[in-house]
C-alpha positions, 0 to 999 in steps of 0.5 A: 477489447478490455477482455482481451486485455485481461485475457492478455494479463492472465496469459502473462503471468503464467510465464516466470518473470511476468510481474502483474502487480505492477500493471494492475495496481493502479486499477486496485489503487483507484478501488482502495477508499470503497474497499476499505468503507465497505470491508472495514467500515472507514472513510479514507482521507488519503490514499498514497502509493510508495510511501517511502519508510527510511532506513535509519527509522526502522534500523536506528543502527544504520543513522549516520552512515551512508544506508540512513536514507534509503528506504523502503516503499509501501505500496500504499497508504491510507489515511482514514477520516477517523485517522487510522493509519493503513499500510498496504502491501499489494501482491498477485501471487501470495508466494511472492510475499518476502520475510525482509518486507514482513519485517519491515512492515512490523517494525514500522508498526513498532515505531509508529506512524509520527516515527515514520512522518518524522522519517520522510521529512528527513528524506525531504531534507536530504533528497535530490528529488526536492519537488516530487517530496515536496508534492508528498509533504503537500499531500501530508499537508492537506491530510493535516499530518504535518503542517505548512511548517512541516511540523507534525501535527498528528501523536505516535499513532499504530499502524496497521497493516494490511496483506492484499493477495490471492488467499491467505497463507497457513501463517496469516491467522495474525495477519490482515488478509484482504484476498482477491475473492473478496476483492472481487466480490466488492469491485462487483458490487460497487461498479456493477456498470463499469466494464474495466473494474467487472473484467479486473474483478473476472481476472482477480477469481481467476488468480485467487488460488494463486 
């Protein structure tokens, strides 16, 4: 059944419309901390989807108008134990990647992390989804980025970022590719008994020319 499934998920995202990355990124979610230990030798301490980046942060133009607190999302966070700071964006066709969301990634970067923190508790302060903030300043809390005071605990650290796709593209020699053959390669290693994660690892060499 879990092969049909991805046999499934190959067939789909042929067609034009199909948007694959949002049905298989929990599974690449749930593989980001041994990813990370074995590619790049950190210890996570927290893993956060959606991190929300607000507007006004990165686009200090756009404070006091009605765009400030509207943000952008990265598709995930990572908190590492010697406290790097990692945004990684997910893609399943390297084409799909947009200059607007390159762009806010770097300036992100040039801002820096407390920047970005001080930006959520801006967002807390303003949203209407008070409990499901409250539950990402918790997970802030239990990271020791911020406090129970919501004080921010951590310096303005770098931020790196990190492109999980197909391959790399001819303009990615500055950037950090994580691609699906190497992806792949570590999900095989890691789960070698795991059925799902071996079929998502078969799935992810088949796209990788993507």
């Amino acid at each position: 059944m879990i092969n049909d499934y991805f046999k499934m998920l190959e067939n789909w995202k042929k067609l034009p419309a199909y948007r694959l990355e949002t049905r298989i990124d929990s599974l690449f979610g749930f593989a980001v901390p041994k990813l990370i230990e074995n590619i790049y030798g950190y210890q996570t301490k927290i893993v956060i989807p959606e991190l929300p980046i607000r507007l006004a942060t990165i686009h200090p133009e756009h404070e006091n108008t009605n765009f400030a607190n509207r943000s952008y999302k990265v598709d995930f966070y990572v908190r590492t134990e010697n406290k790097k700071n990692l945004f990684i964006e997910f893609k399943s066709d390297s084409g799909s990647r947009r200059e607007n969301q390159d762009d806010y990634l770097m300036l992100s970067q040039k801002f820096g992390m407390k920047a970005i923190i001080e930006g959520i508790l801006k967002l807390y302060s303003a949203t209407s989804y008070r409990s499901k903030y409250k539950y990402l300043l918790d997970k802030l809390i239990g990271a020791n980025i911020i406090n129970n005071d919501h004080e921010i605990l951590i310096g303005n650290e770098n931020i790196q970022v990190i492109y999980a796709q197909p391959k790399s593209l001819k303009g990615d020699k500055n950037t950090k590719v994580l691609d699906f053959q190497t992806i792949a390669d570590e999900l095989i290693s890691c789960y070698p008994d795991e059925k799902l994660m071996t079929c998502f690892a078969s799935s992810l060499k088949n796209w990788a020319n993507d």
